[in-house]
KEZAVEX-479544 format. One record per residue (C-alpha): residue number from 0; residue in one letter; x, y, z. Coordinates in pm, whole numbers. Layout:
N
  seke  gutor      c1      c2      c3
   NUM      A       X       Y       Z
...
//
This chain:
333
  seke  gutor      c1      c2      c3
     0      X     462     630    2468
     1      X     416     565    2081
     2      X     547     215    2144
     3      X     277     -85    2149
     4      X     274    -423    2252
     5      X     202    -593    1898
     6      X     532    -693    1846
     7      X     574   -1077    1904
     8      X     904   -1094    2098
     9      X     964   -1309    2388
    10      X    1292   -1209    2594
    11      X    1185   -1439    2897
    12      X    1478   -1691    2785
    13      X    1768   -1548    2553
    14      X    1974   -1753    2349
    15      X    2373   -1748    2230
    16      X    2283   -1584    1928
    17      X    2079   -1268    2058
    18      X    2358   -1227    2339
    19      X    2621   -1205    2048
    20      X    2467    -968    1897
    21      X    2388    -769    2157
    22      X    2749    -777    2333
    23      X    2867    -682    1981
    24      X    2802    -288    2090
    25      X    3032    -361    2373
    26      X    3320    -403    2190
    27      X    3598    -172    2322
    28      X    3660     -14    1989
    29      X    3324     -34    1855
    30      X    3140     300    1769
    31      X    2768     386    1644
    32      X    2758     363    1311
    33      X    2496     603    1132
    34      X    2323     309    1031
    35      X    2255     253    1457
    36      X    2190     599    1505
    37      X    1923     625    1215
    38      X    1779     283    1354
    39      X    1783     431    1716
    40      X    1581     778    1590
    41      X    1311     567    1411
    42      X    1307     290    1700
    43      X    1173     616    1945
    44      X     956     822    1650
    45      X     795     573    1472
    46      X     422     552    1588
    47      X     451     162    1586
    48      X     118     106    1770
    49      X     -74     369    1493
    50      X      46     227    1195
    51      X     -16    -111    1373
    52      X    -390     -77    1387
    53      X    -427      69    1032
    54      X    -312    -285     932
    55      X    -464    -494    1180
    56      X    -787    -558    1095
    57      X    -656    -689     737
    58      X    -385    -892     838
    59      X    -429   -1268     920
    60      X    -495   -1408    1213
    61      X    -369   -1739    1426
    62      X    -581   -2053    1301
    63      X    -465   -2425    1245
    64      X    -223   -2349    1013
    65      X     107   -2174    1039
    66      X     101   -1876    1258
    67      X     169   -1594    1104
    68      X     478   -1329    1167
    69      X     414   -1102    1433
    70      X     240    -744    1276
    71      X     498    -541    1391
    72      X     812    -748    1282
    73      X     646    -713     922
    74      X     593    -388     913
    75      X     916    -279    1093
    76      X    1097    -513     810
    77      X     899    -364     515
    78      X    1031      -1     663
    79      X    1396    -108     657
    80      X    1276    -213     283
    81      X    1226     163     237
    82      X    1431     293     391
    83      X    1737      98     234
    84      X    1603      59     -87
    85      X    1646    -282    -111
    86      X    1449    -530    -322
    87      X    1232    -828    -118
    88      X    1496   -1071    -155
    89      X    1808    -804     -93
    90      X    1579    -709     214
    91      X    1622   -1067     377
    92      X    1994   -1108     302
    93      X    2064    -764     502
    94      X    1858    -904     745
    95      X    2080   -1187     777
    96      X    2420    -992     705
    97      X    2320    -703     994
    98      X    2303    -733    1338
    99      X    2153    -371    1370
   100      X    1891    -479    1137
   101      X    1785    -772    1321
   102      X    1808    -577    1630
   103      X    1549    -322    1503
   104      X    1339    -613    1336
   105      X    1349    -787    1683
   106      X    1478   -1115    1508
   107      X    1719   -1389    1734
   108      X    1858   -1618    1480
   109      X    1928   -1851    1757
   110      X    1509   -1918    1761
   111      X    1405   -1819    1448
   112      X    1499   -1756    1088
   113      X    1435   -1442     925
   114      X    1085   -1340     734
   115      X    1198   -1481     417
   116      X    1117   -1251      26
   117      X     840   -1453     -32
   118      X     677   -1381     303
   119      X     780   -1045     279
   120      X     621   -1020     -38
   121      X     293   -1126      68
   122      X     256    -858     321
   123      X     374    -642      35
   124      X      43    -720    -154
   125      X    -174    -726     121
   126      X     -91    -361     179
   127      X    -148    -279    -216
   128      X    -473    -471    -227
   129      X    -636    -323      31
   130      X    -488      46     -40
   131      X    -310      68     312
   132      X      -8     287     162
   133      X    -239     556     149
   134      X    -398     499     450
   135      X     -49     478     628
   136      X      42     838     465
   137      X    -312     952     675
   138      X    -240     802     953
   139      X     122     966    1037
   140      X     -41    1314     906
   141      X    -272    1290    1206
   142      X     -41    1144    1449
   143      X     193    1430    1335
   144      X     -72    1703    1399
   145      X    -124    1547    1732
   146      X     179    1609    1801
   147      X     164    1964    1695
   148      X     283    1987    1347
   149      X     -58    2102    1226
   150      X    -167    2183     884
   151      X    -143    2557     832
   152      X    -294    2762     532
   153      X     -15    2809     308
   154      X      34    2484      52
   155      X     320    2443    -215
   156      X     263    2202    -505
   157      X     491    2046    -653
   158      X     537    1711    -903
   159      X     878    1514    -964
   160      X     871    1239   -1230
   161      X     995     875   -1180
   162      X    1207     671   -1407
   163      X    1212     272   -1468
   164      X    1456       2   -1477
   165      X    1545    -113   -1874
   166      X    1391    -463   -1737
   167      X    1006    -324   -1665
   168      X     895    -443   -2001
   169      X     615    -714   -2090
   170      X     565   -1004   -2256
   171      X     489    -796   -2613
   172      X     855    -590   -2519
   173      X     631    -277   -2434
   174      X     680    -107   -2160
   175      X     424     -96   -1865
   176      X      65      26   -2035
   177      X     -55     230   -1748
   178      X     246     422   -1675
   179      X     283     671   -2018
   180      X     620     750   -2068
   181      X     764    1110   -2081
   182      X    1055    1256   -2163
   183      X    1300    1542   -2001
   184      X    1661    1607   -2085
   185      X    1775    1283   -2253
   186      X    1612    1011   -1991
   187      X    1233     868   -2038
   188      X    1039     855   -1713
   189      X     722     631   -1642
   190      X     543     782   -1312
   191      X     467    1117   -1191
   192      X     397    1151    -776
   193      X     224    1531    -769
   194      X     246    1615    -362
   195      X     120    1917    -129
   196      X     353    2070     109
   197      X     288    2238     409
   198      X     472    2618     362
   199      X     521    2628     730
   200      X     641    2281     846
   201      X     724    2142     524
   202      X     585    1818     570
   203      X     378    1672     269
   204      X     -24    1664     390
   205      X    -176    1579     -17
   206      X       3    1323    -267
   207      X    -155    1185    -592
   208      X      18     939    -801
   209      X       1     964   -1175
   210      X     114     811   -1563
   211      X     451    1090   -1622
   212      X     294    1228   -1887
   213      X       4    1367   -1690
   214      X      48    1700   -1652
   215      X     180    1866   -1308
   216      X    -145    2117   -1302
   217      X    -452    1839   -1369
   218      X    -392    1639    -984
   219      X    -393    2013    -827
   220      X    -754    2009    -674
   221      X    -661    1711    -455
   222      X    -344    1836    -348
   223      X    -525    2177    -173
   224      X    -676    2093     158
   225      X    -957    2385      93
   226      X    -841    2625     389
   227      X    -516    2756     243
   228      X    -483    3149     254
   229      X    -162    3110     -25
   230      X     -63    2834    -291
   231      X     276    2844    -376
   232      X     380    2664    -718
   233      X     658    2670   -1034
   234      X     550    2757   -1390
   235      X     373    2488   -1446
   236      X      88    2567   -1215
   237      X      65    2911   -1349
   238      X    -245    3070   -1447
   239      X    -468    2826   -1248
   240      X    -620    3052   -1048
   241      X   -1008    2982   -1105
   242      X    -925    2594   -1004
   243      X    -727    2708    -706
   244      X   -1046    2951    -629
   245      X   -1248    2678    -677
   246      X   -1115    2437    -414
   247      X    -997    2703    -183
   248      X   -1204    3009    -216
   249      X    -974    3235      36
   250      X    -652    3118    -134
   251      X    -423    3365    -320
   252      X    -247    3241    -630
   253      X     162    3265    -503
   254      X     275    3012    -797
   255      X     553    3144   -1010
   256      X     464    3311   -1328
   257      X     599    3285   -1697
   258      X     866    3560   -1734
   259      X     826    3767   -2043
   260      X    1162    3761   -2183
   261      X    1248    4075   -2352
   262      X     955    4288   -2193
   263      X    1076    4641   -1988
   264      X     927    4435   -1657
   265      X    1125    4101   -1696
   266      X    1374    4192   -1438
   267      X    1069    4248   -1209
   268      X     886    3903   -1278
   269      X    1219    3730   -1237
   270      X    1278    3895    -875
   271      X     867    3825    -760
   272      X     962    3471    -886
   273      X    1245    3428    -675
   274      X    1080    3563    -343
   275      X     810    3334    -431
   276      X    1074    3070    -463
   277      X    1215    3142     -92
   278      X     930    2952       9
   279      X     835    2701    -250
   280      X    1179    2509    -225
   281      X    1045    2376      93
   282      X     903    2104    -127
   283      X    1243    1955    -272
   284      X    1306    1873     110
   285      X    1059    1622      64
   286      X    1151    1508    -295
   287      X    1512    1520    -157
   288      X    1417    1275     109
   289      X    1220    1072     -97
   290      X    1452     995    -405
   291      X    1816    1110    -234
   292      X    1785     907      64
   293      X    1538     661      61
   294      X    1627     616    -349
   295      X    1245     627    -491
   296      X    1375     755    -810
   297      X    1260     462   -1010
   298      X     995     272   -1010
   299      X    1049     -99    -880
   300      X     708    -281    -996
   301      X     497    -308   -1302
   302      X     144    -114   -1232
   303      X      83     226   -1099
   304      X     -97      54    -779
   305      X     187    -119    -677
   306      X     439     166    -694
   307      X     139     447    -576
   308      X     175     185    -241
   309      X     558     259    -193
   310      X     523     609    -284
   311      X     281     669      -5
   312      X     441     473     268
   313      X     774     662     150
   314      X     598     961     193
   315      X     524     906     530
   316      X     875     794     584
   317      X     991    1110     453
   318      X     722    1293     725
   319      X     873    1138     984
   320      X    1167    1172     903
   321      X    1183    1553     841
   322      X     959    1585    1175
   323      X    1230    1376    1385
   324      X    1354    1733    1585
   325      X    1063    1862    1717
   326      X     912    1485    1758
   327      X    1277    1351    2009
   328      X    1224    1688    2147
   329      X     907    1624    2274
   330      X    1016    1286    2352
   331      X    1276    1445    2606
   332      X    1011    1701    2760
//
């Protein structure tokens, strides 16, 4: 069972206002909602005892001073963050608005109020100082591989770039100094999050997080695991070969290549492209999860540390997530 017992709830005595919400499903013309059946999926996958530990030894402990909220309650609140894309403060008043979402949180308004913004940012920066977004990512890789969704030896790379609220500006009106601009189409963007993709499982095993105007090929050495056999990439990773070589030795270059318009063979690099394509689009499941559905397409803090944090735990959202099938099927076994 992936569920632990750090979650502070006790059901020995249950008040008006848990048994409201609770006989609320029983209404006669009541139906799940997708909301409920998301909640229900990531109630059963989530490793809550895993992700519990990672954090543990960081987080602070009972003393003579106000106990702190329960581990688990945090992090399952700081999840629903991500998952709704809701700012610290929005994150409280759904809290308060949804019975689902204090269901999940394991909150009875009847004993307790709900983890207010400012709590809720606290555990936010406790996470960011100590680096636990990427740790989080690491953790749910292994727990994923444990559960067979291993690592195989084909890697796509791929980058997506992050815009920024008009508001993230400073005291001088500049924008935030360690996040470079860039610009694509007509829009500026502020953060680049460079990520490698397992070809056969599509589940993201490498992320680096980076100023947008980086560029997509310099992070590609930490995005290779060293035992990939192909590397699948767009244009933009083309003709890096010796660094691919040099990271993964056995690793054939499969990234698309510039096609020479007007040459006798550009119909030819144009159809290798696309086969090589057939595979590499695996990666836009994961952007698609990542800025469609969990709506990470701009960045919500000032600092690359604080938004590398979100990126990473959304990450491993997104892994989840995209492993849910196979995960509930094992579940049922």
């Amino acid at each position: 069972c992936w569920h632990g017992a750090c979650i502070d709830l006790d059901m020995k005595q249950q008040t008006l206002a848990m048994a409201a919400d609770q006989n609320a499903q029983y209404e006669q013309y009541r139906k799940p909602t997708r909301r409920d059946m998301f909640l229900a999926t990531m109630e059963t996958i989530v490793p809550w005892t895993e992700l519990c530990s990672v954090i543990e030894p960081h987080y602070p402990k009972a003393g003579n001073g106000r106990p702190p909220v329960g581990l688990e309650r945090m992090l399952r609140m700081y999840f629903v963050q991500h998952w709704f894309n809701l700012a610290d403060a929005a994150c409280e008043d759904a809290l308060l608005d949804s019975t689902a979402l204090r269901r999940f949180v394991g909150i009875d308004l009847g004993r307790e109020r709900v983890p207010d913004a400012t709590t809720l940012l606290k555990f936010r920066r406790l996470l960011e100082k100590n680096k636990l977004g990427e740790a989080l990512f690491a953790k749910v890789g292994e727990v994923l591989q444990a559960n067979g969704l291993k690592v195989g030896t084909g890697t796509i790379v791929d980058a997506t770039i992050i815009g920024a609220p008009s508001s993230t500006k400073n005291a001088d009106k500049q924008r935030d100094p360690q996040m470079h601009q860039t610009r694509k189409g007509k829009q500026w963007y502020f953060m680049k999050l460079h990520i490698g993709v397992d070809s056969q499982t599509g589940l993201a095993h490498s992320a680096v997080v980076t100023a947008a105007n980086v560029h997509d090929k310099h992070p590609l050495p930490d995005l290779l695991h060293g035992q990939e056999e192909r590397v699948f990439g767009d244009c933009a990773y083309a003709a890096q070969q010796a660094t691919i070589q040099a990271k993964a030795p056995g690793a054939q270059d499969f990234t698309n290549k510039t096609v020479r318009k007007g040459s006798v063979t550009e119909e030819l690099e144009r159809m290798v492209n696309r086969a090589k394509s057939r595979t590499r689009a695996r990666v836009e499941h994961v952007f698609g999860v990542v800025k469609r559905l969990w709506g990470f397409n701009k960045v919500r803090y000032r600092g690359l540390a604080k938004n590398a944090t979100r990126a990473f735990v959304t990450l491993a959202l997104a892994n989840i997530y995209l492993a849910r099938r196979p995960l509930l099927t094992q579940l049922r076994a």
